[in-house]
C-alpha positions as CSV (number, residue, x, y, z in Angstrom):
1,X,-106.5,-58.5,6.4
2,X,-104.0,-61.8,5.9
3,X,-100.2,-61.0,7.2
4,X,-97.4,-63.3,6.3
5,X,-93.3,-63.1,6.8
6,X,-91.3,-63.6,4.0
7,X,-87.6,-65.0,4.4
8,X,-84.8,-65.5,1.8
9,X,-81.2,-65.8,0.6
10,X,-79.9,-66.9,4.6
11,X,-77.1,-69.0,2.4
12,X,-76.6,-71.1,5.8
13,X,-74.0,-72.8,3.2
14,X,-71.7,-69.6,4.2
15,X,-73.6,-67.8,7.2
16,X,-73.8,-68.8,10.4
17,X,-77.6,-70.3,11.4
18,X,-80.1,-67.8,12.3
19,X,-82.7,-67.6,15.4
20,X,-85.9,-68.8,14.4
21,X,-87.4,-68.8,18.4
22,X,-89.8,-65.6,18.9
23,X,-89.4,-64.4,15.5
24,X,-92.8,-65.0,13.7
25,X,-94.8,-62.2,13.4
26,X,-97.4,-64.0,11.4
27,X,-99.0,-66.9,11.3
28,X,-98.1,-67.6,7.7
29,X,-94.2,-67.7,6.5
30,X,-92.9,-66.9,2.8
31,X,-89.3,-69.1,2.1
32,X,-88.3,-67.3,-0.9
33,X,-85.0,-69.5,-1.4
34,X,-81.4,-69.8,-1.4
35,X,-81.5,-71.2,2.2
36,X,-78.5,-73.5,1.5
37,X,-77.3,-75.9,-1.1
38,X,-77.3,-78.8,1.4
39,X,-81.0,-80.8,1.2
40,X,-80.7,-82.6,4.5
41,X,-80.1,-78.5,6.3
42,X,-83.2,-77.4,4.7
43,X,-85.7,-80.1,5.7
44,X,-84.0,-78.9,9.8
45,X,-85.1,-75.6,8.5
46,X,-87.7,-75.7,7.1
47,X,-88.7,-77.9,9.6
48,X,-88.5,-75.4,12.6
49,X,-89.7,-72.3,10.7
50,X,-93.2,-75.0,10.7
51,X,-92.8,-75.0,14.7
52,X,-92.9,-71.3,14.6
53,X,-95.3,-71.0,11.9
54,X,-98.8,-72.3,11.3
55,X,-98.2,-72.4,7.8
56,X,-94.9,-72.2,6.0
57,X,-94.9,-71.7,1.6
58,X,-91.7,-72.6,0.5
59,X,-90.1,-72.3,-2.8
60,X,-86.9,-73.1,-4.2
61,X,-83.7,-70.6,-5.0
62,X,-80.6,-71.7,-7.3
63,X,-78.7,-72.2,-4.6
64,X,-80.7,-75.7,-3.4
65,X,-80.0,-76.8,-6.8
66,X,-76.5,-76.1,-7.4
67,X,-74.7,-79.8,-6.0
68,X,-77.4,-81.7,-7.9
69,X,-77.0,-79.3,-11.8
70,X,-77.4,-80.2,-14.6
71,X,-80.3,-82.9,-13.0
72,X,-82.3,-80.4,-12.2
73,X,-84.9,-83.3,-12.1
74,X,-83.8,-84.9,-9.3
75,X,-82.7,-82.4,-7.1
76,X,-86.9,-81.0,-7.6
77,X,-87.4,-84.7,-6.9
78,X,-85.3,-84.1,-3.9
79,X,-87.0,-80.9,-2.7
80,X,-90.2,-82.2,-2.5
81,X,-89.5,-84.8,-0.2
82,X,-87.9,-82.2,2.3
83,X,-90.9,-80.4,2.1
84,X,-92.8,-83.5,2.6
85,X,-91.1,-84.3,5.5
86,X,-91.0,-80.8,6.7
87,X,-94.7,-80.3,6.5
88,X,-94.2,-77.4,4.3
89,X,-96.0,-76.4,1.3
90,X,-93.8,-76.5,-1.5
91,X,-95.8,-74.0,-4.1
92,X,-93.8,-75.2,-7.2
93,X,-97.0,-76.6,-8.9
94,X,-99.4,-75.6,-6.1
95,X,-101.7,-72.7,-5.5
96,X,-102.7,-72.1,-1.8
97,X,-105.8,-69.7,-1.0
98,X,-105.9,-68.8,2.9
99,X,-108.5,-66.2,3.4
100,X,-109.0,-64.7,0.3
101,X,-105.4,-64.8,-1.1
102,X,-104.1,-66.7,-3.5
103,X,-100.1,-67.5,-3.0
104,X,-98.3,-68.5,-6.4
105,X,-94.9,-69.0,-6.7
106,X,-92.1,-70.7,-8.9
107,X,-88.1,-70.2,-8.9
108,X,-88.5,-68.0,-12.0
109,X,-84.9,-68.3,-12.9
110,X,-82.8,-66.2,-15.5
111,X,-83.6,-65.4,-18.9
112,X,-79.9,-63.6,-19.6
113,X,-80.9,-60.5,-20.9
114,X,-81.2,-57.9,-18.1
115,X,-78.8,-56.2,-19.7
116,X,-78.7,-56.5,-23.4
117,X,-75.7,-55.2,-24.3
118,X,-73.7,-58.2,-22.6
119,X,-72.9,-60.7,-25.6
120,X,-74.9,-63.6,-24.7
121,X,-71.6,-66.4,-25.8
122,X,-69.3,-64.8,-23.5
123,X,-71.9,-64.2,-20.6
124,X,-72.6,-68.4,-21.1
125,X,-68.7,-68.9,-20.8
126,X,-68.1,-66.7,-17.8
127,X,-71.1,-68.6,-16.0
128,X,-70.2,-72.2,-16.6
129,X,-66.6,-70.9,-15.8
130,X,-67.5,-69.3,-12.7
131,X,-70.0,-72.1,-11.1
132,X,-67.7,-75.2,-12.6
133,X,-70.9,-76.3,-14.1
134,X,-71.5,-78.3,-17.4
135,X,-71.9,-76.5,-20.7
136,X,-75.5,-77.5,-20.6
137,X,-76.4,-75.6,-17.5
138,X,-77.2,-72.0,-19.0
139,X,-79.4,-73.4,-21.9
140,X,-81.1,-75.3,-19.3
141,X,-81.8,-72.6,-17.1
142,X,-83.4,-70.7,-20.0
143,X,-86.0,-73.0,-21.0
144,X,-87.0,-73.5,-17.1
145,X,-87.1,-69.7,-16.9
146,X,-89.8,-69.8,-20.2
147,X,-91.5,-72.9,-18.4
148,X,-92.1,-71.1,-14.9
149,X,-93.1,-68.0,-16.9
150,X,-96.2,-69.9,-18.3
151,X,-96.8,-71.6,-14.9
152,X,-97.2,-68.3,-13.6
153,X,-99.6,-66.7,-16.7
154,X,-101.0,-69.7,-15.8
155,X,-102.2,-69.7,-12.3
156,X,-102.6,-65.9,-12.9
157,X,-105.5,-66.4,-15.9
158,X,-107.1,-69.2,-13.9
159,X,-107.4,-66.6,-10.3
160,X,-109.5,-64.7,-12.5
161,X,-112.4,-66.6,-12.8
162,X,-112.0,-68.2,-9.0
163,X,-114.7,-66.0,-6.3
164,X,-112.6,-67.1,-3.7
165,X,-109.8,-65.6,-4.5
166,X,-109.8,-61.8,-4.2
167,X,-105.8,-61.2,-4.6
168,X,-103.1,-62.8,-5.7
169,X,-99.5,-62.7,-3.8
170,X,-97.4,-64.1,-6.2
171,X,-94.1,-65.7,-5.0
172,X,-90.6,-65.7,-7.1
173,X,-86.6,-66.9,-6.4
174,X,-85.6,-64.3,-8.6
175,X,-86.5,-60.6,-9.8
176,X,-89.2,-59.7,-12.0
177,X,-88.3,-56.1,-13.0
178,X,-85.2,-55.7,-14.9
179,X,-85.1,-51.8,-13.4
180,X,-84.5,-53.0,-10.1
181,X,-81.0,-54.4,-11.0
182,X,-79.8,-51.5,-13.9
183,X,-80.4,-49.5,-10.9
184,X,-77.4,-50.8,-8.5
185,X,-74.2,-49.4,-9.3
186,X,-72.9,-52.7,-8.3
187,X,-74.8,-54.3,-11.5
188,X,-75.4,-52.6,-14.2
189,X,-73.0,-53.7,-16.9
190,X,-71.5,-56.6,-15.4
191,X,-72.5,-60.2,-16.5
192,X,-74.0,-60.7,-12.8
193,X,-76.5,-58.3,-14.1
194,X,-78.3,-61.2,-16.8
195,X,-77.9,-63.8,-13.6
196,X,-80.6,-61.9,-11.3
197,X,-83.9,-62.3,-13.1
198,X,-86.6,-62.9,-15.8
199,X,-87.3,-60.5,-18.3
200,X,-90.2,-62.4,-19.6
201,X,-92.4,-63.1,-16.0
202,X,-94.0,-59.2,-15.5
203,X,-95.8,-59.6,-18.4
204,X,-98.3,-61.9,-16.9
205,X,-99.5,-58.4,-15.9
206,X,-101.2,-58.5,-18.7
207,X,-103.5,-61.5,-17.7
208,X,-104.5,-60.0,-14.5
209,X,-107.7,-58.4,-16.0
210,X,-109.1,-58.5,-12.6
211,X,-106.6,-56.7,-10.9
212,X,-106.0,-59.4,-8.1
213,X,-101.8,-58.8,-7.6
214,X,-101.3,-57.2,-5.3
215,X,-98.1,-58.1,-4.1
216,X,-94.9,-59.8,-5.6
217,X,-92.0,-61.0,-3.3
218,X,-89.0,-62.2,-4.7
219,X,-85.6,-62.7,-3.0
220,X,-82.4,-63.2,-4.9
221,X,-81.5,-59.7,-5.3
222,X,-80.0,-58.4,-1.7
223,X,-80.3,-55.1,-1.7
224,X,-83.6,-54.1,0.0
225,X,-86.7,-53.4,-2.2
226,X,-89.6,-52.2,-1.2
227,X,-91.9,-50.3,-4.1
228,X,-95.3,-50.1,-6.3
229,X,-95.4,-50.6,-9.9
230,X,-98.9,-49.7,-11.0
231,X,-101.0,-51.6,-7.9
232,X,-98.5,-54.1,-7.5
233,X,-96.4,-53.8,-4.3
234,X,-92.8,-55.4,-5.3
235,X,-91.0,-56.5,-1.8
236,X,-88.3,-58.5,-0.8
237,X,-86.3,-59.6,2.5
238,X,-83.1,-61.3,1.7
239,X,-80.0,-62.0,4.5
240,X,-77.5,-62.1,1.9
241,X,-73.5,-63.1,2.1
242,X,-71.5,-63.0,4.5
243,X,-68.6,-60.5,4.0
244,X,-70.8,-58.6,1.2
245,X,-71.8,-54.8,1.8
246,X,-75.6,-56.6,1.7
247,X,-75.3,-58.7,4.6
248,X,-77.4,-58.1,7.2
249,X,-76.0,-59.7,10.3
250,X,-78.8,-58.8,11.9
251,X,-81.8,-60.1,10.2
252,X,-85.5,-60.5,11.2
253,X,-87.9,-62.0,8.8
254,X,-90.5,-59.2,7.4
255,X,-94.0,-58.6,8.1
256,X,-96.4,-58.2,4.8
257,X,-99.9,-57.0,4.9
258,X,-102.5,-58.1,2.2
């Protein structure tokens, strides 16, 4: 058996900072991102969660990015060197195998189209609106959503043919299952809906002929989820906003069993 905590959305840019002392209940610790916006806070967090933590996997939310848009190149640049510094495992690009299991993870981004009634113009208008961000943002967010889609179908084809690993955990920012969102009252049919996840990256699925997910843990979403489609376990652990009816003000980071 490998346990591992997973963490997400603490959006320190808003919240107040959160108790890392005592908390581990692993040895291995999940950042799902959207810790904050500000690069110089996450390398101090990331950097004690790797005090608590013998290992710490890290990847990025849309909320580290969000100062930096539309160089999404530079603020990745950026990123790696906190995690450099940090001494944490940044898993954009990287596959770690501890044990037996495989950890993959990328952002994942948006593809839009949760919802498919929302016109697609307006839904690009209310965003760039919204986040004051250039035109170009929501067609770049799209072709980083295809290109993490075929990093992950990726990784997932080449664990298939690798004897040491027997599972695969894999590791996204945002949602996988479209369901998860048309489910919330608070969603469905509003243009947030088509800002929450990628429609395309369950169907690596499909090149998992070995059956090795076992888990997926996403954060982005912060309403609790914690269920099985087919043997995959979907699970997230995300703090959330302040003020919102997600928050949790009391937070613990959550204990995962592969």
């Amino acid at each position: 058996m490998l346990a591992f905590d997973i963490i997400s959305d603490l959006h320190l840019s808003v919240n107040d900072n959160f108790c890392w002392e005592g908390q581990a209940t692993a040895p291995i610790c999940l950042v799902l991102g959207d810790i904050c916006r500000d690069h110089h806070q996450l390398q101090q967090v990331l950097t004690t969660l790797r005090s608590e933590y013998a290992t710490v996997l890290y990847i990025d939310g849309n909320e580290e990015h969000k100062d930096l848009w539309p160089d999404f190149q530079a603020s990745h640049q950026s990123i790696c060197q906190v995690c450099r510094d940090s001494d944490v495992v940044y898993l954009y690009d990287n596959m770690v195998v501890i044990n037996g299991v495989g950890f993959v993870g990328t952002n994942g981004w948006w593809t839009w189209d949760f919802d498919t009634d929302i016109d697609p113009q307006q839904l690009y208008q209310w965003f760039v609106s919204t986040y004051r961000c250039h035109s170009d943002v929501p067609e770049l967010i799209s072709r980083m959503a295809e290109v993490d889609t075929d990093y992950l179908g990726s990784c997932v084809r080449r664990a298939q043919t690798m004897p040491d690993v027997n599972k695969l955990v894999l590791a996204t920012h945002t949602v996988p299952v479209a369901d998860i969102i048309l489910n919330d009252i608070d969603f469905a049919g509003s243009y947030k809906c088509n800002v929450m996840g990628n429609s395309l990256m369950f169907d690596v699925h499909a090149l998992d002929t070995e059956h090795k997910i076992s888990h997926w843990c996403f954060g982005h979403y912060h309403g609790l989820v914690d269920q099985y489609i087919g043997n995959t376990r979907l699970i997230n652990n995300c703090r959330g906003r302040s003020g919102s009816a997600q928050y949790k003000s009391v937070y613990f980071p959550r204990r995962v069993e592969v």
